[in-house]
C-alpha positions as a Markdown table, in Angstrom:
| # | Residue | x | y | z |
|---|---|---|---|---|
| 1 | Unk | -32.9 | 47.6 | -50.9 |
| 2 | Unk | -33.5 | 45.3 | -53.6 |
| 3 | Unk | -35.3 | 42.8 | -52.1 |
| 4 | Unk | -37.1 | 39.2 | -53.3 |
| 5 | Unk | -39.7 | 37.6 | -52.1 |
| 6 | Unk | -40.4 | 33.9 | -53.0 |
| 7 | Unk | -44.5 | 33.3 | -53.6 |
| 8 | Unk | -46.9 | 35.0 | -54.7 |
| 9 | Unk | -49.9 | 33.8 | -52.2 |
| 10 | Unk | -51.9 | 36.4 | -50.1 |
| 11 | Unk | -48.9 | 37.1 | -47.6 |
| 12 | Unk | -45.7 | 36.8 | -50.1 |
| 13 | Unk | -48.2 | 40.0 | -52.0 |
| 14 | Unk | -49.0 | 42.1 | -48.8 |
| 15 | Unk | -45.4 | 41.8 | -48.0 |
| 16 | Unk | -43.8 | 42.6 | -51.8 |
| 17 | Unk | -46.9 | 45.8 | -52.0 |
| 18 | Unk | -45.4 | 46.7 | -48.7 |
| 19 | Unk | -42.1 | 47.3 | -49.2 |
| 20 | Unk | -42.5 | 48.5 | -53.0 |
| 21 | Unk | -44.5 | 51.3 | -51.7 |
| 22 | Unk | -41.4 | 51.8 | -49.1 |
| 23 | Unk | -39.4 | 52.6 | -52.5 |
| 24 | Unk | -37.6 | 49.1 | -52.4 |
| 25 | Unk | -37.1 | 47.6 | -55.5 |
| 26 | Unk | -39.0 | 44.1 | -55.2 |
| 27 | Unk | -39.3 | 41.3 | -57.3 |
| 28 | Unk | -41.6 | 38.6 | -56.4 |
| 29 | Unk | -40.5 | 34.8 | -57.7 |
| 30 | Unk | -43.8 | 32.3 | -58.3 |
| 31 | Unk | -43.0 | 28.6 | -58.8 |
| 32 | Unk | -46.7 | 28.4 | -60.6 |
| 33 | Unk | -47.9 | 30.3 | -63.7 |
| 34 | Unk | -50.0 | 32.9 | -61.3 |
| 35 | Unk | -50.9 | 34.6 | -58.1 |
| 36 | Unk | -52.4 | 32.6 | -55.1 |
| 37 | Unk | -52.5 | 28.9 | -56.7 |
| 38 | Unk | -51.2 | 27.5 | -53.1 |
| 39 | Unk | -52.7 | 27.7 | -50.0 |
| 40 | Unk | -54.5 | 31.2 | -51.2 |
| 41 | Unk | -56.7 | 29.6 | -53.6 |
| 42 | Unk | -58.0 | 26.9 | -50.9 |
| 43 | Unk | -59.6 | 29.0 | -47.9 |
| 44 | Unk | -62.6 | 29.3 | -46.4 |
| 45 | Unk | -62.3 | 33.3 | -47.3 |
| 46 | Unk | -62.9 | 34.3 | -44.1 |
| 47 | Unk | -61.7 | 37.5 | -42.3 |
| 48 | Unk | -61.5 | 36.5 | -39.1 |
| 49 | Unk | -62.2 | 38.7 | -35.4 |
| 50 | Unk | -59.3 | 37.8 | -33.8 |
| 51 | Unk | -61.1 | 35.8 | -31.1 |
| 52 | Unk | -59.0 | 32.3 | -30.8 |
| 53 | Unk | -55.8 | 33.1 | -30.1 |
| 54 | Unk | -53.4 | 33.5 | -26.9 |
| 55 | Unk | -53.2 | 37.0 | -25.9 |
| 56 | Unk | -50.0 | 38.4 | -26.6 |
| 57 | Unk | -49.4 | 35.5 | -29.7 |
| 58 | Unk | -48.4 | 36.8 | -33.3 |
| 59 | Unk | -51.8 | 35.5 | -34.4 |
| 60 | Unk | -53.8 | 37.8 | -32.2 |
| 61 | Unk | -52.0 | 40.8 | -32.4 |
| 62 | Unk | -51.7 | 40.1 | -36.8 |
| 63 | Unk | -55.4 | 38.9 | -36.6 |
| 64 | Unk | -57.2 | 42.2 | -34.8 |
| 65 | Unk | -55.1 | 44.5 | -37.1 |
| 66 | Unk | -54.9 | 43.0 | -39.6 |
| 67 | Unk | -58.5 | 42.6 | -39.9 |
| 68 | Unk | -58.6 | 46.6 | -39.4 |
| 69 | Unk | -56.6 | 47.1 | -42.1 |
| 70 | Unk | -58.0 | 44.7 | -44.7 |
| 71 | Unk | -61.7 | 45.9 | -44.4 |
| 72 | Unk | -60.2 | 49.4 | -45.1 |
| 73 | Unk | -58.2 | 48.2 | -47.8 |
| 74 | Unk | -61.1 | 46.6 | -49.6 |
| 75 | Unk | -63.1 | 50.2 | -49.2 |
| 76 | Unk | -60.1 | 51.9 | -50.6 |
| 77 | Unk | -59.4 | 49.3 | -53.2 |
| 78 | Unk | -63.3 | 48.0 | -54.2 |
| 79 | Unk | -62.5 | 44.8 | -52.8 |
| 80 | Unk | -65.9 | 42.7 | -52.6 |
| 81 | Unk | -66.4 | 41.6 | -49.0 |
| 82 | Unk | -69.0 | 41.6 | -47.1 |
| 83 | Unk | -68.9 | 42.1 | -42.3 |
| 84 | Unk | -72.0 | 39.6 | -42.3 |
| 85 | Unk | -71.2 | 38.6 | -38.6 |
| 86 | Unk | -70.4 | 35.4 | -37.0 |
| 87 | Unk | -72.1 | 32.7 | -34.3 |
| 88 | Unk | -69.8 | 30.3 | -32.3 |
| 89 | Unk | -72.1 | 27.8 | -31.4 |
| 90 | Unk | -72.3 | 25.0 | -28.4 |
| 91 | Unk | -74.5 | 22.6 | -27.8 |
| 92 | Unk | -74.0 | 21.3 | -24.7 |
| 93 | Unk | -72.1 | 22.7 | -21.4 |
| 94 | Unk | -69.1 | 21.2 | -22.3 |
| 95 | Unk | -69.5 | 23.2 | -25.4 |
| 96 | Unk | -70.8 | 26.3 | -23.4 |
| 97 | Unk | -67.4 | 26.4 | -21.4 |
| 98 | Unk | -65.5 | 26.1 | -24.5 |
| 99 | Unk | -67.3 | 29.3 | -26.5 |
| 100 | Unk | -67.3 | 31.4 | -23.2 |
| 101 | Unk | -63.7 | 31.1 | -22.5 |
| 102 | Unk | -63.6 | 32.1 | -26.7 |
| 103 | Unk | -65.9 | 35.2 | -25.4 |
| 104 | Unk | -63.1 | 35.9 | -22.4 |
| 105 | Unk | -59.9 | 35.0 | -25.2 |
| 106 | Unk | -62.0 | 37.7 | -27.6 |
| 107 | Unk | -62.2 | 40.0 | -25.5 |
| 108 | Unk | -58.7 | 39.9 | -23.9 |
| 109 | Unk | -57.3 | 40.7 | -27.4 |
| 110 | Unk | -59.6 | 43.5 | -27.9 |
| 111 | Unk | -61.9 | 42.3 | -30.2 |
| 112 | Unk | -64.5 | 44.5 | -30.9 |
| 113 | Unk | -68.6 | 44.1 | -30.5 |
| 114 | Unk | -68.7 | 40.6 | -29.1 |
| 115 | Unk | -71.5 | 39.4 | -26.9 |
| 116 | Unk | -72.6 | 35.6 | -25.3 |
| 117 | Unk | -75.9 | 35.3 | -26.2 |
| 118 | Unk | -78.6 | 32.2 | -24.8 |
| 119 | Unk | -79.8 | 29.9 | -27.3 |
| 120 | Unk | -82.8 | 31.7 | -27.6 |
| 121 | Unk | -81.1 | 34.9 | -28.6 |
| 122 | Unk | -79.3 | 33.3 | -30.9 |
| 123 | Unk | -81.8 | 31.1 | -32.8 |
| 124 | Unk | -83.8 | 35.3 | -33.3 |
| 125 | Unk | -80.5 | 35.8 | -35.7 |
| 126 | Unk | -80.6 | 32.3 | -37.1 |
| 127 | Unk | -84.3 | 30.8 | -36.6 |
| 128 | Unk | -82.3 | 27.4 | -38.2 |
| 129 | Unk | -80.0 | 27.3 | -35.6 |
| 130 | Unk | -79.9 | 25.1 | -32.8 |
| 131 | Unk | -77.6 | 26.0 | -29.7 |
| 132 | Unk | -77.4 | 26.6 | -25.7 |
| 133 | Unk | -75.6 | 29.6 | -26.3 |
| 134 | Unk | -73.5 | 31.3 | -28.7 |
| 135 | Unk | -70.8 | 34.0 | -29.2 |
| 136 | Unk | -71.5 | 36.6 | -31.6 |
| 137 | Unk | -68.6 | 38.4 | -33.3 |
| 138 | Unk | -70.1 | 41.3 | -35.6 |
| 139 | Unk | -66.5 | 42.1 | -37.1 |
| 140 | Unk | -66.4 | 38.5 | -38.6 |
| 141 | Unk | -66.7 | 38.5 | -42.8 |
| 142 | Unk | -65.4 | 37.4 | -46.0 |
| 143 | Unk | -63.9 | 38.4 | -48.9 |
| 144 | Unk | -63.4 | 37.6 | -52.7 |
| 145 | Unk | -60.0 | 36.4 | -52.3 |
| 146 | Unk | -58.8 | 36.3 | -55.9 |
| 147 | Unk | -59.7 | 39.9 | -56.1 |
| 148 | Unk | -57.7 | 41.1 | -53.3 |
| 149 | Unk | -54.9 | 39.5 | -54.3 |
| 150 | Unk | -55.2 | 41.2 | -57.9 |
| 151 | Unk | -55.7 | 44.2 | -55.7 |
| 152 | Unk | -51.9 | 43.5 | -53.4 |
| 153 | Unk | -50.7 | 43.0 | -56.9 |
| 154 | Unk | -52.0 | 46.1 | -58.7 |
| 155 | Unk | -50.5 | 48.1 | -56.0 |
| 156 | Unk | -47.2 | 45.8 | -56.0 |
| 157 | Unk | -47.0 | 46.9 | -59.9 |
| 158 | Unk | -48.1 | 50.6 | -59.4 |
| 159 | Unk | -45.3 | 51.0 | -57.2 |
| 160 | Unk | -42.3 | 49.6 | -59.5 |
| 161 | Unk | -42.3 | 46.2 | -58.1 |
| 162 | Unk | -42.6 | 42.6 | -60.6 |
| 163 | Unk | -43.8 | 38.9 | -60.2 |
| 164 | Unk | -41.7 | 36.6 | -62.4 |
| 165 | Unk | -43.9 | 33.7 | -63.0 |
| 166 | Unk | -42.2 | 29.6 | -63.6 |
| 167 | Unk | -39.7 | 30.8 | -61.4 |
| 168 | Unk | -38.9 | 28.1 | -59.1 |
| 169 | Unk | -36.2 | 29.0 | -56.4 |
| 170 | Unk | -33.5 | 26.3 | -56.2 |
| 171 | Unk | -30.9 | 27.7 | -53.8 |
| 172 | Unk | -29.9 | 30.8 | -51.7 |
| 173 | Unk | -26.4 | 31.6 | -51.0 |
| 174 | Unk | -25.2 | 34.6 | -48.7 |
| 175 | Unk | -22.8 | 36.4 | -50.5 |
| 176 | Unk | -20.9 | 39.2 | -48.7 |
| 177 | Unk | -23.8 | 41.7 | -47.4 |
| 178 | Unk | -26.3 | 39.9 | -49.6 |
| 179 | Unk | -27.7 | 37.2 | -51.2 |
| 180 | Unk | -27.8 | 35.3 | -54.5 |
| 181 | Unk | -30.6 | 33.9 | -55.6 |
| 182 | Unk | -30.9 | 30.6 | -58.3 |
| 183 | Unk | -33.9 | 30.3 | -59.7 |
| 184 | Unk | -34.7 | 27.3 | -61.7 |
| 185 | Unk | -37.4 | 26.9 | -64.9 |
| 186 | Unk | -37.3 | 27.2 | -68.7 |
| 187 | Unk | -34.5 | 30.4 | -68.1 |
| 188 | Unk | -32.4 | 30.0 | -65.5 |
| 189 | Unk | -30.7 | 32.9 | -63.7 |
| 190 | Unk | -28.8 | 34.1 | -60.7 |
| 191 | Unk | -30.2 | 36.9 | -59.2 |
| 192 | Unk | -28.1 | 39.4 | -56.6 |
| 193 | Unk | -30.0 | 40.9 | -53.6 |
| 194 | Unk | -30.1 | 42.4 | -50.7 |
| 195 | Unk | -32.6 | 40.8 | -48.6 |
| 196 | Unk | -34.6 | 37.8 | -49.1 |
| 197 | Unk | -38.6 | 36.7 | -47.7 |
| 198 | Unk | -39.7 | 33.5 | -47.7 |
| 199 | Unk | -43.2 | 33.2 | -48.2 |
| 200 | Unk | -43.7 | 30.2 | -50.0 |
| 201 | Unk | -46.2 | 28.5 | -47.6 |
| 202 | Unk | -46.8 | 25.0 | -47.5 |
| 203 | Unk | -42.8 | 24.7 | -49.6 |
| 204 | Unk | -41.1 | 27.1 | -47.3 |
| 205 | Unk | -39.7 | 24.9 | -44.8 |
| 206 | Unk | -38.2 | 23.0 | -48.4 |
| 207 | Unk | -37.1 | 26.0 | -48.9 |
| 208 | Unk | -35.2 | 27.0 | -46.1 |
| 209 | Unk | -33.0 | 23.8 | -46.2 |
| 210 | Unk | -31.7 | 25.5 | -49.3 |
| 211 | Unk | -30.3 | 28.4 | -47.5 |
| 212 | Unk | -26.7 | 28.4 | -47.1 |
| 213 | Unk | -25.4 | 29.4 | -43.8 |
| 214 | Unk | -28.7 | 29.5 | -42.4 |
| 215 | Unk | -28.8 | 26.9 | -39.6 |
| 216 | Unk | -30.7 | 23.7 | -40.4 |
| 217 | Unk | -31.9 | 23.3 | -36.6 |
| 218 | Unk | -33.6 | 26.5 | -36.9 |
| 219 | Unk | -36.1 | 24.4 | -39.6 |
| 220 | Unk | -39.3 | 23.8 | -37.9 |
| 221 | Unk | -41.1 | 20.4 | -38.7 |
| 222 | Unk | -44.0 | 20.7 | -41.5 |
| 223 | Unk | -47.1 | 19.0 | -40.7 |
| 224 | Unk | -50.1 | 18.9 | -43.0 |
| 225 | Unk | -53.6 | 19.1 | -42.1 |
| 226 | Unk | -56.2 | 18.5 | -45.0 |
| 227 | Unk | -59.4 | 20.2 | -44.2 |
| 228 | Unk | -62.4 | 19.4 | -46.7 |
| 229 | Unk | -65.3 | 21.5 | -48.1 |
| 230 | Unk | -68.6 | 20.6 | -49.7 |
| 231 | Unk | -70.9 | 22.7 | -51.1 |
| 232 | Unk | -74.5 | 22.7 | -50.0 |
| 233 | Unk | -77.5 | 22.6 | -52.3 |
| 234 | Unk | -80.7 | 24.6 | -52.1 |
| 235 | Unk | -81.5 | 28.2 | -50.4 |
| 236 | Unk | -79.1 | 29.2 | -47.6 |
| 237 | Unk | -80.4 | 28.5 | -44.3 |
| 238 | Unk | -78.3 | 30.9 | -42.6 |
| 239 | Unk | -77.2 | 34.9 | -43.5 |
| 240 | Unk | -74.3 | 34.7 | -41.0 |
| 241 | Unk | -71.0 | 32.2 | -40.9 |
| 242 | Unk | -72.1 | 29.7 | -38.0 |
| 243 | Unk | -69.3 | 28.0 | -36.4 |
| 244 | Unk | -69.6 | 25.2 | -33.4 |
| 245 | Unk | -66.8 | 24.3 | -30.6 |
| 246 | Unk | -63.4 | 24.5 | -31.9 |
| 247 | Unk | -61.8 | 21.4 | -32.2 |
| 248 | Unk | -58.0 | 19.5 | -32.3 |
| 249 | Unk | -56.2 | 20.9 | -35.2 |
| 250 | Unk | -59.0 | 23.4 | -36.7 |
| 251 | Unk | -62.3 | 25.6 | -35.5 |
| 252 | Unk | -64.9 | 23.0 | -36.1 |
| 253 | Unk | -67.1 | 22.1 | -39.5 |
| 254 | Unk | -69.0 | 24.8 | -40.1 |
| 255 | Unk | -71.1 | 27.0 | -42.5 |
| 256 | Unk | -69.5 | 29.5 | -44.7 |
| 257 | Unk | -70.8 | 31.8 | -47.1 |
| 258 | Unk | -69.2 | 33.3 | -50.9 |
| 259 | Unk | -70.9 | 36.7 | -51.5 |
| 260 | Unk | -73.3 | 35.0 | -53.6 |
| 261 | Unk | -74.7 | 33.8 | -50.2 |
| 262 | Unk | -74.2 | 30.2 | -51.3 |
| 263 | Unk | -73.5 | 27.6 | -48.5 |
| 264 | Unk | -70.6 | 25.6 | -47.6 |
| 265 | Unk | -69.3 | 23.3 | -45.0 |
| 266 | Unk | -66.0 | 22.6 | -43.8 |
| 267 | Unk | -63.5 | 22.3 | -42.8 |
| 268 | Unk | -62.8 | 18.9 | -41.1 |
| 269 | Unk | -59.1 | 18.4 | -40.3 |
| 270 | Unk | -57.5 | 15.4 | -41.9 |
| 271 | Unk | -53.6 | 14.9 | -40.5 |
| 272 | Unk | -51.9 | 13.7 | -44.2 |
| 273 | Unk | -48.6 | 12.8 | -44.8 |
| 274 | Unk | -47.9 | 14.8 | -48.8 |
| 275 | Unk | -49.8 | 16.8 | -50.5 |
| 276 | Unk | -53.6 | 15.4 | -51.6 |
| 277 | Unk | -56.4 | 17.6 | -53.0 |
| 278 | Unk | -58.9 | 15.1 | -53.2 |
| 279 | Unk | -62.4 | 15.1 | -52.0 |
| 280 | Unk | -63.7 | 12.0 | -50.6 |
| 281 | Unk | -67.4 | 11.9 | -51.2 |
| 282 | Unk | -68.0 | 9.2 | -47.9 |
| 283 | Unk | -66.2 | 12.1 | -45.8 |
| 284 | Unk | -69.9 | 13.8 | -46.2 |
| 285 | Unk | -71.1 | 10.9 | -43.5 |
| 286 | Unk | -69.3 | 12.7 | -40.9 |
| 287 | Unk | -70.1 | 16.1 | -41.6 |
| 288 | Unk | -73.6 | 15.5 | -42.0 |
| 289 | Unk | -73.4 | 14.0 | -37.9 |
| 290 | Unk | -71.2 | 17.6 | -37.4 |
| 291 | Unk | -73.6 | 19.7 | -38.6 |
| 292 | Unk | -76.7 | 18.3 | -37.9 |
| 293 | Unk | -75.6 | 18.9 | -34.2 |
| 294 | Unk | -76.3 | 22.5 | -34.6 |
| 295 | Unk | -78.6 | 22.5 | -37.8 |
| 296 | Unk | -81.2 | 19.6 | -37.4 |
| 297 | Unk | -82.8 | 20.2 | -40.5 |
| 298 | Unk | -80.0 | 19.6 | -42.9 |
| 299 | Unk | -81.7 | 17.6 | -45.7 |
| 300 | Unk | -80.4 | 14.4 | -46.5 |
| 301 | Unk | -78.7 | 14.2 | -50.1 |
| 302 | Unk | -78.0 | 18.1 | -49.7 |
| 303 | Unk | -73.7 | 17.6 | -49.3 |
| 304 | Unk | -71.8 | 17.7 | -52.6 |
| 305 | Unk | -67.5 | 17.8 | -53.0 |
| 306 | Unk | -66.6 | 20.7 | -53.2 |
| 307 | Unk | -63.0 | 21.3 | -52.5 |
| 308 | Unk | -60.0 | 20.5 | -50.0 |
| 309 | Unk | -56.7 | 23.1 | -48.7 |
| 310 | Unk | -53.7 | 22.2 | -46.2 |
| 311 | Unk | -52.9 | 23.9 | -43.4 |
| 312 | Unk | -49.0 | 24.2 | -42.8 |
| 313 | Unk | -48.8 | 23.5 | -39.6 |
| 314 | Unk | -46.1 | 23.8 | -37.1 |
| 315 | Unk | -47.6 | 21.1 | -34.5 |
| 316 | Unk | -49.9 | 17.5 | -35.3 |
| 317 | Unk | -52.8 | 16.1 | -33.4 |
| 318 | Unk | -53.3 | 16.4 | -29.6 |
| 319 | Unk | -49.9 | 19.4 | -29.4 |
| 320 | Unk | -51.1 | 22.6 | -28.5 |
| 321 | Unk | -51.5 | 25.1 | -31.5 |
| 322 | Unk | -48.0 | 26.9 | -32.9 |
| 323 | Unk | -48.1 | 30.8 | -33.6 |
| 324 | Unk | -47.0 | 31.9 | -37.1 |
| 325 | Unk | -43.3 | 31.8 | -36.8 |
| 326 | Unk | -41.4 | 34.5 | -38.6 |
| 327 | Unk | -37.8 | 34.2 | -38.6 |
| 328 | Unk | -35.8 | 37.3 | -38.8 |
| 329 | Unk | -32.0 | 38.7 | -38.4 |
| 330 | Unk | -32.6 | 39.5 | -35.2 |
| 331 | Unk | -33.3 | 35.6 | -34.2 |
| 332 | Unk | -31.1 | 34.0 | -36.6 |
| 333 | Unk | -28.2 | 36.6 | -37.2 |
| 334 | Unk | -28.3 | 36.6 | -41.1 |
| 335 | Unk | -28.7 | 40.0 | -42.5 |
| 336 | Unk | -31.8 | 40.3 | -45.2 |
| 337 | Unk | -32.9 | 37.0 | -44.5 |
| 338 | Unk | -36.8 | 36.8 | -42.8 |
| 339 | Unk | -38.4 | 33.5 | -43.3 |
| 340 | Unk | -42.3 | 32.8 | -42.3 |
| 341 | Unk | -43.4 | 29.2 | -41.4 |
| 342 | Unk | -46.7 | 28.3 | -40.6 |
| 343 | Unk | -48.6 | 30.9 | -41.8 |
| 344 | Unk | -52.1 | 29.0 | -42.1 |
| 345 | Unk | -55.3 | 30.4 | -40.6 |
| 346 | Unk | -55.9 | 33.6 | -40.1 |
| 347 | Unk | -52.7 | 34.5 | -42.4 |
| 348 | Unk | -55.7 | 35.9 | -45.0 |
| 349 | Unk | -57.1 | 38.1 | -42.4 |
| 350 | Unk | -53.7 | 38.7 | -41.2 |
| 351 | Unk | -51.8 | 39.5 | -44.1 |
| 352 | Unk | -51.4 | 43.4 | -44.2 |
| 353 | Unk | -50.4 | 43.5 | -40.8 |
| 354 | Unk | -47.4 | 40.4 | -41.3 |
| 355 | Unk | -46.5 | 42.8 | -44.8 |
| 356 | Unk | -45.7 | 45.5 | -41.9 |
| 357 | Unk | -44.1 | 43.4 | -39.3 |
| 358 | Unk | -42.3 | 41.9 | -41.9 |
| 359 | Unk | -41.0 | 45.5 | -43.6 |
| 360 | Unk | -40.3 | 47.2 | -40.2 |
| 361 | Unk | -37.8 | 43.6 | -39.6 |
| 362 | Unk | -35.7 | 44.0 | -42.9 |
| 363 | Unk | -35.5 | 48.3 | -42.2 |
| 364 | Unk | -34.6 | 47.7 | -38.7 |
């Protein structure tokens, strides 16, 4: 088939590598003048266990695969990432509940290597930490995200498949057993395919309103969450990622690490109405009160901005959590047409294992 997929984040790259190396021809269309400026570029970088999510939901069976298969992609591919391990912290039975029904959710989706250990146990990992009890998850990590992408697109390229860059999609039409594809830009063009993906994140629900014949009911609602990070100064206080209760709309404020080992915080969840990248500095009030719950000793004056991402969420504050909703011939009825909405957290851990899903829909 020739096939184009529309951005050029972590998932639009999985899935355009994925079906290249099927022998498709692929191109990839990028609004932006490069790989992964969206919601890519704005993560916490973490590849997740697999740990949060209903049993049976695309984000649990994507997650615990897909984790699989991105720790032996970055082996294969010399992707830098390091499985440092993670602590899901509560501090107070409320809290306790919370992280041991996590421990049950984990373990129900097969998550590999967890175990509930008592505050005690816990603060012998992390003598900083401060906890009743915590759920360790030794499959937790991170990655250098720019350099897997380069990695999705290296093997993209390898295998015949191109990213046209300032290539803003306008409009889809279905023409006879395919589609035609008008891309916007300094050079126009029209562009004939067979299938179509897409994976343009936080503009894909745009988008899909400009796909003829594909019903406009089917369109979920977008709703943006801004989550915040700031940067900590000073020596690391922990070596793993320490995260507390989760709460409405994200997993909590808590400490991340790059594979320099330098600290960051975040993030919070802000419900927005358009697109803002700012930092607040007086958000660092709050967090300081969220972490200091389960790090005391968090020094005064040690909080800088750092950066903020949006989650494109499916469902706002106090609704229950969507799944990743991929939209495929078999639900809508058009042939070539598969469009993903709400891919937001863990769509980086998930990524290879959507690129599959996503292939085995369009050769189905």
């Amino acid at each position: 088939m020739d096939v184009l997929v529309i951005g050029a984040g972590v998932v639009g790259l999985a899935i355009a590598r994925a079906l290249a190396i099927r022998g498709h021809a692929v191109i990839v269309a990028e609004a932006t003048g490069g790989i992964g400026n969206g919601i890519s570029s704005r993560n916490s970088e973490v590849i997740h266990g697999g740990m949060y999510y209903p049993a049976g939901s695309l984000k649990a069976r994507h997650c615990v695969t897909g984790r699989r298969m991105l720790y032996a992609f970055c082996e294969s591919h010399g992707v830098p990432y390091r499985r440092c391990g993670k602590l899901i912290v509560a501090t107070n039975e409320r809290e306790q509940a919370k992280v041991e029904a996590i421990h049950a959710q984990g373990l129900a989706n097969g998550v590999e290597g967890l175990s509930f250990l008592t505050g005690e146990e816990a603060r012998r990992l992390e003598p900083n930490l401060s906890c009743t009890g915590a759920l360790f998850s030794p499959e937790t990590g991170i990655v250098d995200t720019h350099a897997l992408m380069l990695a999705l697109q290296g093997d993209l390229e390898s295998a015949g498949g191109v990213i046209a860059f300032h290539a803003p999609v306008a409009r889809i039409a279905h023409k006879g057993t395919g589609w035609t594809v008008h891309v916007g830009g300094a050079e126009p063009a029209e562009i004939a395919v067979d299938a179509t993906i897409n994976a343009a994140g936080l503009g894909a629900q745009a988008l899909a309103r400009q796909v003829d014949a594909y019903p406009q009911e089917r369109v979920p609602r977008l709703v943006l969450a801004k989550g915040h990070y700031f940067g900590c100064s000073g020596k690391p206080a922990f070596s793993r990622l320490i995260y507390p209760a989760p709460v409405d709309g994200g997993l909590g404020t808590h400490v991340t690490l790059d594979l320099a080992g330098r600290m960051r915080f975040g993030p919070d969840v802000e419900w927005i109405e358009s697109e803002d990248y700012e930092v607040d500095p007086q958000r660092a009030e709050s967090f300081y009160a969220s972490i200091r719950r389960y790090w005391p000793g968090l020094p005064d004056g040690a909080l800088m901005p750092d950066y903020a991402g949006i989650r494109p969420k499916l469902t706002g504050p106090g609704e229950p959590a969507a799944d990743f909703l991929i939209d495929g011939p078999a639900e809508h009825g058009l042939d070539g047409l598969v469009q993903l909405f709400g891919i937001e957290s863990p769509g980086l851990t998930s990524c290879l294992s959507l690129a599959e899903h996503v292939a085995a829909t369009l050769e189905a």
